[in-house]
N, C-alpha and C positions, 0 to 999 in steps of 0.2 A: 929759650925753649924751641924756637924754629928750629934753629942751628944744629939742636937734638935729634929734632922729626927727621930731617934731611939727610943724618947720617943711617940714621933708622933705615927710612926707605931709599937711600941709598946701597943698605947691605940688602934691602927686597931687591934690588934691581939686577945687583951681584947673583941672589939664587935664582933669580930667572933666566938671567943668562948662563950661569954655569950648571943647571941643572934640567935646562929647555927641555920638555916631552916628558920631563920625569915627573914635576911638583908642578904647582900651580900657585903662583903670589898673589893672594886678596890683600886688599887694604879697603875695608870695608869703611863706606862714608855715608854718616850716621842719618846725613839732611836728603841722599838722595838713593841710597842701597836699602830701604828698611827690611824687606826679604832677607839679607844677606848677613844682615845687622840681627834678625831675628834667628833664622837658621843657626847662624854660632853663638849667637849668646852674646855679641861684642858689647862691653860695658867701658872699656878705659879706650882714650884715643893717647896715642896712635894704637891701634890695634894690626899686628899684621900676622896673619892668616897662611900657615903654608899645607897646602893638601895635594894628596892625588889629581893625578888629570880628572877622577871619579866622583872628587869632592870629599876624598874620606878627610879628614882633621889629622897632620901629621905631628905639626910645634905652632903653636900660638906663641904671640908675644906681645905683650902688653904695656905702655907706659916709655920711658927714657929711660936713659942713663946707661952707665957701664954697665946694669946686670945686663940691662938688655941687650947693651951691642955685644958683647960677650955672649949671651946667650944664641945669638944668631951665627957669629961668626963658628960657635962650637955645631950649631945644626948644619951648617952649610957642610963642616968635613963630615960630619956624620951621613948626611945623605951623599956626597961622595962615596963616602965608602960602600954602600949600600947601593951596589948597582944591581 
């Protein structure tokens, strides 16, 4: 299960760097964010958060596994594309 988390926030670390100034990477923690936790709703960990610099809510992602790393690697091209 770590080994999952790390890849997870592993691909957070990837759209923050390849998409600096554009999104904002949350990774909301649940014992010490509870504002942040409540503002989105976060219910499953890992929960990672991607929004505007403004906070709007762009792709959530919730939980492990292929959907998810899948699911991140597919928002990363998409907000590339999306200049």
């Amino acid at each position: 299960q770590d080994q999952e988390c790390r890849k997870i926030y592993g691909y957070a670390d990837r759209v923050e760097r390849e998409l600096a100034g554009r999104v904002v990477v949350k990774r909301p923690d649940v014992k010490t964010e509870k504002a942040l936790v409540e503002k989105y709703k976060v219910k499953v960990l890992p929960t990672i958060l991607i929004t505007t610099p403004d906070g709007a809510e762009q792709e959530r992602f919730e939980g492990e596994g292929e959907k998810v790393s899948t699911g991140v690697e597919n928002a990363i091209a998409k907000l590339k594309e999306t200049k």
